[in-house]
N, C-alpha and C positions, 0 to 999 in steps of 0.2 A: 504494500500500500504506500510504504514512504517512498521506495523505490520510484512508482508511478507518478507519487505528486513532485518527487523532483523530475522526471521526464519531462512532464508536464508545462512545470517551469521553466523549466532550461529552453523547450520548445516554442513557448511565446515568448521571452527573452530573446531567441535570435529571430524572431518575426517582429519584433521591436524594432532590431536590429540590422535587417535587412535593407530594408532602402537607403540607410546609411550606409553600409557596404558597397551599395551599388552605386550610389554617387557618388562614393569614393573611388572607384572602380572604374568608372566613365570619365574621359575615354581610354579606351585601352589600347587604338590604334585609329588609322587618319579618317578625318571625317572629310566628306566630301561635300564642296558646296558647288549646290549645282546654279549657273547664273545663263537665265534663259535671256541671251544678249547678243549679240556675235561679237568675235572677241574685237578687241579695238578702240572701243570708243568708249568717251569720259565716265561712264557707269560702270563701263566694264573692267578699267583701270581702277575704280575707286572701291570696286567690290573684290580685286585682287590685292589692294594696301589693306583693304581690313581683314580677308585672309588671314595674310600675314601678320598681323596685329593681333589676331582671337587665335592664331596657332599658338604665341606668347603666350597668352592666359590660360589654353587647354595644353600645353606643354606637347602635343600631337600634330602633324603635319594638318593643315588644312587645304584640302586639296581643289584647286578652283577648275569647276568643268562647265565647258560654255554649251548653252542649247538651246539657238536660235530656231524662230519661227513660230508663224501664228500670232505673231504679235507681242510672244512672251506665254502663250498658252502651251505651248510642246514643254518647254523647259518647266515649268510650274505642274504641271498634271507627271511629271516625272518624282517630282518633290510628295504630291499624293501619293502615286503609289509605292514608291519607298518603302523599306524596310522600318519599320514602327521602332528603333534603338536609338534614333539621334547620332548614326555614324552619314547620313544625309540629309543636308539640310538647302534650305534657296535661299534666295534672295530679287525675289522678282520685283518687278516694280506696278506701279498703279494701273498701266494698260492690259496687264495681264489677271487685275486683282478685280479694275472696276468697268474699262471699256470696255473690251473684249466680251466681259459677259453679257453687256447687254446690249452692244450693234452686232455682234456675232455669236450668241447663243450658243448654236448650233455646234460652232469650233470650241469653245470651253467648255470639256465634257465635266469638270468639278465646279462644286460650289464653293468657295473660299473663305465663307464664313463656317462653314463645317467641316470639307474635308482638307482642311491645314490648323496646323498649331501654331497661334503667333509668339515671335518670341520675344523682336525690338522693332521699334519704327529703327532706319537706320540713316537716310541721307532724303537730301531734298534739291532740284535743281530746276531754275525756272525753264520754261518753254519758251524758245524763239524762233520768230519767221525773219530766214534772212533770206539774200537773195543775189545770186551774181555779179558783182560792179560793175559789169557791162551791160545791167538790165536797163533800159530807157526811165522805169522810173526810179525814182529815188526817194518814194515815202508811199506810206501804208494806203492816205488815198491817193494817189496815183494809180500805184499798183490796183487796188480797187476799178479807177478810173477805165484802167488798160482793160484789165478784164472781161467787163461789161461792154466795152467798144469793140473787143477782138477775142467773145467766148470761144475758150478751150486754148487759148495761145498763152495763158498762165499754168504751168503745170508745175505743184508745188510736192516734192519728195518726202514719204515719211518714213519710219524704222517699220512699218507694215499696216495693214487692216487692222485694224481695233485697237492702234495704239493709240497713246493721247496724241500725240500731229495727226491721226486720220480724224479724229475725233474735232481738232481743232480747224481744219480744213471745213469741215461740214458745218462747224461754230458762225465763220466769218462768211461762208457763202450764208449761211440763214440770215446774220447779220445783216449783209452790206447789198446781197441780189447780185451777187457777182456770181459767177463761173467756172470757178476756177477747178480745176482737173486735179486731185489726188492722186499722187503713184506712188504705191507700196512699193518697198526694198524689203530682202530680207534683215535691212537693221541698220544703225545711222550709217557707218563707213560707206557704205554700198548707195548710200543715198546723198551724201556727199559728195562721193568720188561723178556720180550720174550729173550732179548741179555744176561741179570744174569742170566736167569736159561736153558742157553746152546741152544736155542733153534734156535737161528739166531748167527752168527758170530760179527754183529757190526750194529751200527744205524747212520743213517745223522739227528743230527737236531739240535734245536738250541742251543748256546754252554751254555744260562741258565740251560739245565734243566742237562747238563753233569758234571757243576762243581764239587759237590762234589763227581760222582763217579769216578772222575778224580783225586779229591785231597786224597781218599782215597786210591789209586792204583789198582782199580777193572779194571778200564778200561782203555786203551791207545789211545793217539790220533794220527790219523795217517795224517790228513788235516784239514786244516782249510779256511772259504772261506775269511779272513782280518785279520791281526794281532789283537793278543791280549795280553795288558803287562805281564799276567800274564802265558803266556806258551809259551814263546819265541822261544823256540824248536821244535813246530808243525807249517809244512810249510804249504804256499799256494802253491795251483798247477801249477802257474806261477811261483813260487821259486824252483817249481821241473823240470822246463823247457817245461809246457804244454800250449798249448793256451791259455785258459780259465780258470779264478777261478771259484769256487763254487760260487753260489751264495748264498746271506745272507737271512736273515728275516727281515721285518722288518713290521709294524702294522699302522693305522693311523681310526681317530673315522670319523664314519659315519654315517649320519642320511638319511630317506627315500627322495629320490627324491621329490620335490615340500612343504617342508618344509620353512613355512614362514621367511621373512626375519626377522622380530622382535625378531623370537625364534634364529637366527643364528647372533642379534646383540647380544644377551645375551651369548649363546653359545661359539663364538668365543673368545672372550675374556676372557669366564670365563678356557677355556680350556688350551689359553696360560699362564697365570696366572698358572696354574697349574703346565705345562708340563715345563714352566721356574725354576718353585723353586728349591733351591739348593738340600733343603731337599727331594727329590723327586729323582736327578740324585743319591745321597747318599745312599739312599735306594734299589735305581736297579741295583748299580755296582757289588755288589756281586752275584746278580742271570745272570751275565752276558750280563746285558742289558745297553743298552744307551739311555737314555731320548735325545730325538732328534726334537724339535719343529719347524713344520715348516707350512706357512699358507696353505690354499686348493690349491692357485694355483699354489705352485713351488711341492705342494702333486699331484698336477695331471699331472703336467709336472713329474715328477718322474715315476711318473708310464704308462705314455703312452712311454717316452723311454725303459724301462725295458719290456715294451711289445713288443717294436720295438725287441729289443734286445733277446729275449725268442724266437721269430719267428721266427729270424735269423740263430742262433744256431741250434735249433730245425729243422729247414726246412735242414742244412748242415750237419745234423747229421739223416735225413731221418726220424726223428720223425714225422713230419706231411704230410700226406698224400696230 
């Protein structure tokens, strides 16, 4: 009998004890974060310095694997199905979290408020429409102007269907009654590279990946969707007297739905740790980003607004059926 009531004990003692184990335990080898991006461009550089940054804090390689397409919905539905240990985690951004789902349904087979675990908001970058500096116009209503006088001869590049630039494309034609032609890339570089060699008029995306061909004078910016110190001259579309801004980008890490809490005491903290360091905002201010830490819940309240708000728009603007 004594025998059994020590068993007993001993037995819920290390059922006490187990999840402490196991997040002590976690991780035990590299975590792989998957970034549905192609590689190259300012998000996708900014999402390989904090790699490297959360490798520091989890003392295990963190492994960054790119997987474009869909707008950010291939790479994110990869992060769903996932092994449920937190040895995979993403980092997708809002096209694949809040557009995607609701101008392309169809392409995001997940729902994101249920089949992902949030863990940090992580960074934020505004959205801007620039444009060729051999374009004839040279401001947002011109551009407008051109448009509506020569429909389909503005053809503006985004990182794909259902990102925010498709989304922001369809924003300023509802706007302004202009024209203008949307063409998907599989992701900004591709969409870039298609605006230098004459092929599209101008790109919307995030203003990391436009800096420098902005500081070299290749390209002109004609909006922007939030101030930014460094180009105080490029308005928002609320500064030009329009309803609505552009909306921004902005990213947050995610692991597969039903992911243990042990892995997400480890997790959480190791990510804020990260996403606080000075050294880390230092590093992303020149690729045009903002390190922006904020826990899952005020991330998912951010984002079921912005979905409110997507709908809204989009429904007034006769995008959604």
């Amino acid at each position: 009998m004594r025998r059994a009531l020590l068993r007993g004990l001993f037995a819920g003692a290390l059922a006490l004890l187990a999840p402490f184990a196991a997040a002590e335990g976690y991780p035990s080898g590299p975590v792989t974060l998957i970034i549905p991006l192609a590689a190259g461009d300012a998000t996708d550089t900014a999402a390989r310095v904090m790699a490297e940054a959360l490798a520091r804090e989890l003392k295990v390689p963190v492994v960054p694997m790119n997987r474009p397409g869909a707008g950010g919905a291939l790479g994110t539905d990869l992060v769903v199905k996932a092994q449920k240990d937190g040895t995979t985690i993403g980092i997708p951004n809002n096209a694949a979290l809040v557009y995607r789902a609701i101008l392309e349904p169809h392409i995001a087979s997940y729902d994101p408020l249920t089949d992902l675990t949030p863990l940090a908001l992580a960074m934020r970058s505004p959205s801007i429409l620039t444009v060729g500096a051999e374009q004839p116009f040279k401001t947002f209503r011109e551009m407008v102007e051109y448009a509506k006088k020569n429909p389909g001869a503005v053809r503006i590049g985004t990182a794909g269907v259902g990102s925010v630039g498709d989304f922001c494309v369809r924003l300023i034609n509802s706007l302004t009654g202009a024209s203008i032609t949307m063409v998907p890339y599989t992701g900004a570089v591709p969409a870039v590279t298609a605006m230098r060699g004459g092929h599209i008029e101008g790109v919307i995306l995030a203003l990391g990946t436009m800096t420098g061909h902005l500081a070299s004078g290749a390209v002109r910016g004609l909006a922007i969707s939030s101030k930014w110190p460094e180009y105080p001259d490029i308005p928002t579309l609320t500064e030009l007297g329009y309803a609505q801004p552009l909306f921004g980008v902005w990213t947050g890490f995610f692991a597969p739905a039903g992911v243990p809490g042990e892995v997400m005491a480890v997790l959480g903290p190791a990510l804020e740790r990260t996403l606080r360091a000075p050294e880390l905002a230092a590093r992303l201010k020149p690729l045009g980003i903002v390190a922006d830490y904020a826990p899952p819940d005020k991330m998912l309240a951010e984002m079921r607004e912005e979905q409110r708000r997507v709908r809204e728009i989009a429904r007034g603007a006769g995008l959604l059926k």
